[in-house]
BALUMMAR-573926 format. One record per residue (C-alpha): x, y, z. Coordinates in steps of 0.1 Angstrom, whole numbers, plus 5000, padded with zeros to 4 digits. Each point is the difference from the previous one (the first is absolute). Layout:
BEGIN
XYZ
...
This chain:
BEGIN
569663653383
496850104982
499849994967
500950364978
497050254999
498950064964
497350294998
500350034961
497449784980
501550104969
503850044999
500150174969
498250335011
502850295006
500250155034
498950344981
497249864979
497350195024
500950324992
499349964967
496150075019
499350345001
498050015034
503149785017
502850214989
498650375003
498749885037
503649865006
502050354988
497050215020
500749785028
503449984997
500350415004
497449975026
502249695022
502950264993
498450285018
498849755030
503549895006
500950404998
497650055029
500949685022
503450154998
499250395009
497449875024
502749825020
503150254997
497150285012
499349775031
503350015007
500550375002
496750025022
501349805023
503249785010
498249675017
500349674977
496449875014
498250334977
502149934968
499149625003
496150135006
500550154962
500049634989
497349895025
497950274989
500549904960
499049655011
497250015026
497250054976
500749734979
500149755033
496450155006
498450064969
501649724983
497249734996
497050304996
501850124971
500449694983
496649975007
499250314980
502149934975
497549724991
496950135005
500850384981
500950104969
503550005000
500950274981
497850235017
501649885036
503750074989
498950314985
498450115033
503249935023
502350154975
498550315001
499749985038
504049915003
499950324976
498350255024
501649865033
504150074976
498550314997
499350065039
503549865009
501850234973
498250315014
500649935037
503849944993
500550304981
498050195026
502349905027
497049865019
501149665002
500249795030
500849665007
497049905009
498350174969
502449834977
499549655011
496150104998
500550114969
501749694990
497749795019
497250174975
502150004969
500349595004
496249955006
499750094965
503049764991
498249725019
496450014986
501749994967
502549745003
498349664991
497850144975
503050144980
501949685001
496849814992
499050204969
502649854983
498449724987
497750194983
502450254987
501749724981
499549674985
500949705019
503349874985
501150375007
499350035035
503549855014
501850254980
497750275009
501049985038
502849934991
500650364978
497950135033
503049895024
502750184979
497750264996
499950085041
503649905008
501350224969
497750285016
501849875034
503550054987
499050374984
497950125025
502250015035
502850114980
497850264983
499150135030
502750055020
501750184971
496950215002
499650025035
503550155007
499450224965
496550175011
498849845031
497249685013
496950214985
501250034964
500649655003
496549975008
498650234975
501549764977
498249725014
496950155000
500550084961
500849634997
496049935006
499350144969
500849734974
498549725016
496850235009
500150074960
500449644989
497349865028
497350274986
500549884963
500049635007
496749864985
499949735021
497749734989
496649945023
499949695017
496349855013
499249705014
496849805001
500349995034
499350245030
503150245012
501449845033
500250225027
502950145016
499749775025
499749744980
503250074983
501650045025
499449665016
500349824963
503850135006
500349885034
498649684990
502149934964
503450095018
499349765029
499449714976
502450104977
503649835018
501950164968
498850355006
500749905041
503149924997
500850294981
498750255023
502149825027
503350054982
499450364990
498850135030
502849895020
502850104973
498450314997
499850075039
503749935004
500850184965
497850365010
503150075025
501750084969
497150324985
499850095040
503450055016
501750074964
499050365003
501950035036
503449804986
499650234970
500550325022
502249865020
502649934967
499050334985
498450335011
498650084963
497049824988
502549894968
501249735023
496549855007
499250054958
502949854994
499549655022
496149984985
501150104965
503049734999
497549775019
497650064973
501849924972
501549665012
496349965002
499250064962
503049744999
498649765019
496650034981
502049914965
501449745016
497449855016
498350004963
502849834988
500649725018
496949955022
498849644976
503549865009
500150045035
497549865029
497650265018
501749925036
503250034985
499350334986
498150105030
502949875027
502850194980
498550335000
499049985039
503649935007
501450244978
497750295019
500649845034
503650084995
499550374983
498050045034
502849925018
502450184979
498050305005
500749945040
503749964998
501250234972
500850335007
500850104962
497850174979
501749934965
500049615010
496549975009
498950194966
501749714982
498049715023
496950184996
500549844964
499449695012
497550055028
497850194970
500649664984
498949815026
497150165007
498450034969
500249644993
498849885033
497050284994
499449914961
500049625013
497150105026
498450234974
499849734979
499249725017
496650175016
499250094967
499849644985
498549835033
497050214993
497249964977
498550294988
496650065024
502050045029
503450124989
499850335012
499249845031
502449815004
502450214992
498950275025
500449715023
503749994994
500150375001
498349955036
502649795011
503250174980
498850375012
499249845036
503449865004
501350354986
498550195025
500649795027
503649924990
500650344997
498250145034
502349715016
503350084986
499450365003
499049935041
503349804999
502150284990
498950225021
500949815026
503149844989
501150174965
499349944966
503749764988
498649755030
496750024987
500749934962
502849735012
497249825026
497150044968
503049864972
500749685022
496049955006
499650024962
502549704996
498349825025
497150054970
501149724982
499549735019
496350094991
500349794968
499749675017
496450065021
499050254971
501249894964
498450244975
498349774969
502249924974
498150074966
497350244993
496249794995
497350104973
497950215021
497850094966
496449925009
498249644995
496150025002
499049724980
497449865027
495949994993
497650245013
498149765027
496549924992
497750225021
496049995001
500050405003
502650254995
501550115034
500850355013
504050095000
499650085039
498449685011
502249785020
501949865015
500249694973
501249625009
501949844972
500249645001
502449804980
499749594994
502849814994
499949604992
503449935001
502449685003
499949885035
503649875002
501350414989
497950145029
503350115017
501050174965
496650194997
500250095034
503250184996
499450194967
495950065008
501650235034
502650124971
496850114980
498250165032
502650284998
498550114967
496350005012
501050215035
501850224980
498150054974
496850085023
499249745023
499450075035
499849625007
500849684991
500549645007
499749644984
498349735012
499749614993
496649804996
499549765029
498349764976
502250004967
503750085010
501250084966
497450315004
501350325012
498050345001
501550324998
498950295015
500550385002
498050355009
499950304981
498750345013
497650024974
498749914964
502250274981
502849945020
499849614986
499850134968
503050225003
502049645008
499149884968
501850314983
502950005028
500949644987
503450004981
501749764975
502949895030
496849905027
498149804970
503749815003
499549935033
496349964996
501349694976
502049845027
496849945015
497849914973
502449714993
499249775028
496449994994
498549724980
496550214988
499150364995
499650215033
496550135008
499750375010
497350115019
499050355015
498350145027
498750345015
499350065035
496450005004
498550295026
497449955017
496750184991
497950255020
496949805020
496850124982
C-alpha cells in the first residue's frame, strides 16, 4: 500500500484562508452562480431532447456533444493558455458561451428547436467551455500564493459540486414551473458575474527573455513532458478508463430518469441529491485525505460508483435512488478532486496548462466516447443493461492499481536554474540550432551498473524537458569515462531547459552526480550549415 498523499506543505493554513483574497473569492461566488446556471442548462438541454424525440442514442449525443470539443481542442488550448494573456483568453470564451446561451434561449422560446440544432448548439456552447478549460484551472497559481493553492482547489471543488447539488434541482423545479427556456435565460444571466470579475482582474504582465514558442511548439512540449512523465502517465491511464465506464451514468441517467418519472422534478431530483452527496464527499475528502493512501481513496470511491451504476440498472424506485445518489455524489467528487489534484501538482508551472488540457484530452475523450457507446448500446439493448454492463466494467477498474499505481507524494516542482551560462566566442541567434549537449562524467568504475541505471533515470528529464535525442556512451580508452549526449531543436529551446529544471529533477540530478569522482565537463555544440560556393 502506498504511503498517504499529503498535498498541504503547511498544516496549519485553514481550508478557507484563500478567500480571505479578493480576486479568489469574488471569481469563486461569480463562478459559483455561473456553474449554477451551466448545470441548469445540462439539465433543460437533456429533458428538451427528450421531448424532441424518444430514441436513447440522441439523449446520450447531449453528453457526446458537451464532450467532443474538449477531446479535439484539448492540447491547442492548453497551448493558448500559455502563449496568451490569460485573462484576455477567458474573457474572450466567456463572452462567446454568452452569445451562443443567448442563441439557444431564443430558439427554444421560439419553438424552433430541433434535435439536431440543440446538440449543435451544445456542440458550440462546449467549444467555448473547452478553449477555456486548462487556462482557468491553471490561473490558479497566480491568483494565490503557494501554500494556498491546495485549499484553493480545494474551495473550487465544493464550489462546482455545491453548484451541482443546486443547479439540477433548481432546474427542474423551474423547468416544470415555466419551461426549458427560462431555465436557459437563467443561464445565460449566469455569464454575467464571471464576465464582470474577468474584465476587472488586473492581471499582472508576464515577459520572458526568451522568444514566444509557437503553437506548435507547445503543443509538442506537451506531447513530449507527459510521455516522460510516468506520474502524469499513469494518471491519465486510471482516469480515462474510470471515467469511460463512469460517463454511462451523465448519458443513460436522463432515459432511467423518464422512465421513474414523467416530470423533469424526478431528473432534478436524482442530480440535486447526487449533487449534494458530492459537496459531502468534497468535505470529507478535506478531512481525512493526509490519513488515508491515494489508492485507497481512489479504489473506494470507484467501487462505491460502480455499484450506484448498478443500482441505477436494477432499482425501479425513485425515492431510493435519491437517497444513493448521496453517496454516488460522494464518490465522484472524491475520485474527481483526487484527479484534479493530482494533475495539478505533477506539473510545473510552464506547462501546466498543458498538461492539464492533456487530461482534459483524455477525460473529455473517454466522455464522448463512453457516452456515444453506451448511448449505441441502449439503443440496441435498453439503457438498465447498459448501466449494469458499464457498473461491472467500472469494477473491473480497479485492478488498474497494480500495472498503474498513481505516485504516492506530491514532488517540489518549483523551478531550479542554478546552472552557468556556457562560455561562447559570439552571442548566438535564439533560432539557431539544432544544439548537441555533451555531458562528461569520470566516475568510479566498480558503480558503472549504478550510473547506468540512474543516468537512463536522468534521460527522462532531458527528453522531456526538450530533447529530441539522447544517448550515453563509454570511452574505449578510459572505462571510468562516459559521455552524455542529447539534441535540442534549437539554441532558445536549450535555454528554456535551463528554466524548465525543478527542485525534485536537481534530486535526481544528485543521484547521478554522486558516483563521479571529479566535476563533469559540459560542452555545446551547434549544427554547422554549410555555406553558399562563392
Amino acid at each position: 500500500m502506498s504511503e498517504p498523499i499529503r498535498h498541504d506543505s503547511s498544516p496549519s493554513i485553514s481550508p478557507w484562508h484563500p478567500l480571505r483574497i479578493p480576486i479568489f473569492r469574488n471569481l469563486l461566488i461569480a463562478d459559483l452562480v455561473s456553474d449554477i446556471g451551466t448545470f441548469m442548462q445540462s439539465v433543460g438541454a437533456a429533458w428538451l431532447m427528450t421531448s424532441l424525440t424518444n430514441r436513447p442514442a440522441y439523449v446520450a449525443l447531449i453528453q457526446t456533444a458537451s464532450a467532443l470539443p474538449f477531446f479535439l481542442l484539448a492540447l491547442p488550448a492548453g497551448s493558448l493558455g500559455d502563449i496568451f494573456d490569460r485573462r484576455k483568453l477567458i474573457l474572450c470564451t466567456e463572452i462567446w458561451m454568452f452569445a451562443i446561451a443567448t442563441v439557444l434561449t431564443v430558439a427554444t422560446f421560439t419553438g424552433t428547436m430541433t434535435p439536431w440544432l440543440l446538440l449543435l448548439l451544445t456542440l458550440a456552447l462546449s467549444l467555448g467551455d473547452a478553449i477555456e478549460a486548462p487556462t482557468w484551472r491553471a490561473i490558479f497559481p497566480e491568483l494565490v500564493k503557494k501554500d494556498d493553492l491546495t485549499p484553493a482547489l480545494a474551495l473550487n471543488g465544493i464550489e462546482f459540486n455545491l453548484a451541482r447539488a443546486v443547479g439540477p434541482g433548481l432546474a427542474g423545479l423551474v423547468i416544470a414551473a415555466a419551461g426549458v427556456a427560462t431555465a436557459f435565460l437563467l443561464d445565460v444571466l449566469s455569464f454575467l458575474g464571471v464576465i464582470f470579475v474577468i474584465f476587472t482582474w488586473k492581471r499582472s504582465a508576464r515577459k520572458s527573455r526568451l522568444p514566444a514558442e509557437t503553437l506548435t511548439e507547445e503543443s509538442w512540449a506537451a506531447i513530449r513532458y507527459v510521455r516522460y512523465s510516468p506520474g502524469i502517465r499513469a494518471l491519465l491511464v486510471r482516469s480515462g478508463s474510470v471515467i469511460f465506464f463512469a460517463s454511462s451514468f451523465w448519458a443513460l441517467l436522463p432515459a432511467v430518469a423518464k422512465q421513474l418519472s414523467k416530470s423533469a422534478l424526478g431528473y432534478g431530483f436524482l442530480l440535486g441529491f447526487f449533487g449534494l452527496g458530492a459537496v459531502l464527499g468534497a468535505v470529507v475528502l478535506q478531512r481525512g485525505r493526509s490519513k488515508i493512501s491515494t489508492e485507497t481513496v481512489l479504489s473506494t470511491a470507484t467501487a462505491v460508483f460502480a455499484a450506484i451504476l448498478l443500482s441505477t440498472a436494477t432499482l425501479h424506485s425513485l425515492p431510493l435512488l435519491c437517497l444513493l445518489m448521496l453517496f454516488g455524489g460522494g464518490s465522484w467528487t472524491v475520485f474527481m478532486s483526487l484527479f484534479n489534484t493530482m494533475v495539478q501538482n505533477l506539473a510545473p508551472d510552464w506547462v501546466r496548462a498543458r498538461v492539464m488540457a492533456a487530461y482534459l484530452f483524455v477525460f473529455q475523450g473517454s466522455v464522448a466516447i463512453g457516452s456515444t457507446f453506451w448511448g449505441l448500446s441502449a439503443e440496441h439493448t435498453n439503457a438498465r443493461l447498459a448501466l449494469l454492463i458499464s457498473g461491472i466494467g467500472l469494477g473491473t477498474c480497479l485492478l488498474l492499481q497494480l500495472p498503474f499505481r498513481l505516485p504516492s507524494a506530491p514532488v517540489d516542482l518549483s523551478a531550479w536554474n542554478h546552472w552557468g551560462n556556457p562560455s561562447m566566442f559570439e552571442e548566438h541567434a535564439a533560432n539557431l540550432g539544432p544544439v548537441l549537449v555533451t555531458v562528461k562524467y569520470v566516475i568510479d568504475p566498480t558503480k558503472a551498473p549504478d550510473f547506468l541505471n540512474e543516468i537512463y533515470r536522468y534521460q527522462r528529464i532531458r527528453r522531456r524537458d526538450g530533447a529530441t535525442r539522447w544517448g550515453i556512451f563509454y570511452d574505449t580508452e578510459a572505462p571510468n569515462v562516459y559521455l552524455e549526449t542529447f539534441l535540442v531543436n534549437s539554441w532558445a529551446e536549450h535555454q528554456r531547459q535551463h528554466d524548465r529544471f525543478t527542485v525534485a529533477d536537481h534530486e535526481v540530478e544528485k543521484h547521478v552526480l554522486n558516483y563521479t569522482l571529479e566535476p563533469t565537463t559540459v560542452k555545446h555544440y551547434i549544427h554547422a550549415k554549410k555555406t553558399a560556393n562563392p
